[in-house]
C-alpha positions in Angstrom: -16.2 8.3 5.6 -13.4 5.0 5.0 -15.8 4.3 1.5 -14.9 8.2 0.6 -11.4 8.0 1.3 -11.3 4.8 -0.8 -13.1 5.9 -3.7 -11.1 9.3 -3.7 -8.0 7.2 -3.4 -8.9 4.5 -6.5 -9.4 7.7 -8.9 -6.3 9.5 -7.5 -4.1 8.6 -10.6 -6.7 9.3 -12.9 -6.6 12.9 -11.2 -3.4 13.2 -10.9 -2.9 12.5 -15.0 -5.0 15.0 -15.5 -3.6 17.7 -13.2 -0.3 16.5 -15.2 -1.8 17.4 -18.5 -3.4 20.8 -17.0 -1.0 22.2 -14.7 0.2 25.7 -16.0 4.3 24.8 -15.8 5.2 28.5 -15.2 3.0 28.8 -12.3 5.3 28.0 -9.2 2.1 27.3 -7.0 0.1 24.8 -9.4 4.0 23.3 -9.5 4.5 22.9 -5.6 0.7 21.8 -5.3 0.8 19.1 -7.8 4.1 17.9 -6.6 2.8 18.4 -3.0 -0.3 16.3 -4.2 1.4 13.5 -6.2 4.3 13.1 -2.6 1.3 12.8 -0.4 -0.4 10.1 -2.4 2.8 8.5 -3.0 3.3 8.7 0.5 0.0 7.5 1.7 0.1 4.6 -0.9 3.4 3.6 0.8 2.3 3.4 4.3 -0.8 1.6 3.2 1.5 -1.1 1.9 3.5 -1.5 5.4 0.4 -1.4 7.1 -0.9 -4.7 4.8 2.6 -6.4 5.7 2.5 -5.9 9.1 -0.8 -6.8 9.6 -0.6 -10.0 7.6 2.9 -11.0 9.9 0.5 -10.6 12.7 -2.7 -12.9 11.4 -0.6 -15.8 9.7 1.8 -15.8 12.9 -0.2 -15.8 15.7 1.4 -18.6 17.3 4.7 -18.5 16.2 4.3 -21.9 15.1 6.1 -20.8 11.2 9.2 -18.9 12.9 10.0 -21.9 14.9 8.9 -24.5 12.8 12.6 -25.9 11.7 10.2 -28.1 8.8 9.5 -25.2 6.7 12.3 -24.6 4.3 10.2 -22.9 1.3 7.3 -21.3 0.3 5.4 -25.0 -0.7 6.1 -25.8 2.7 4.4 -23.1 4.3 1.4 -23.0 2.4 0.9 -27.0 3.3 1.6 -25.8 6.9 -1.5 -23.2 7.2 -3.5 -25.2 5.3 -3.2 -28.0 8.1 -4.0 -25.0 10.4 
């Protein structure tokens, strides 16, 4: 089912270019659909995204070591730090 979603959601633009091109403009309901369609997706692409962040705060801060780490100071810094870890 998750390798479904995925492929549906990696051709989604390609669909929804398409549905662009296709869409009868003086229909209201192929309007609402398509703008219903292309919010979703949007939507969905956006929580997908805070998703990534939070989970990535959570696995490269498991100690807490970086937020109270007074040594780190830039980016360089960091990335010497977790490749110590």
């Amino acid at each position: 089912m998750n390798s479904l979603f995925q492929k549906i959601f990696k051709w989604m633009p390609v669909v929804l270019f398409f549905l662009l091109i296709m869409v009868d403009r003086t229909n209201i309901f192929h309007v609402v659909g398509y703008i219903l369609l292309l919010l979703s997706y949007t939507a969905i692409l956006i929580l997908r995204l805070l998703y990534a962040k939070k989970d990535w705060h959570k696995e490269y801060n498991k100690d807490g070591n970086v937020q109270n780490n007074q040594t780190i100071k830039k980016l360089d810094d960091l990335k010497d730090n977790l490749n110590e870890i």
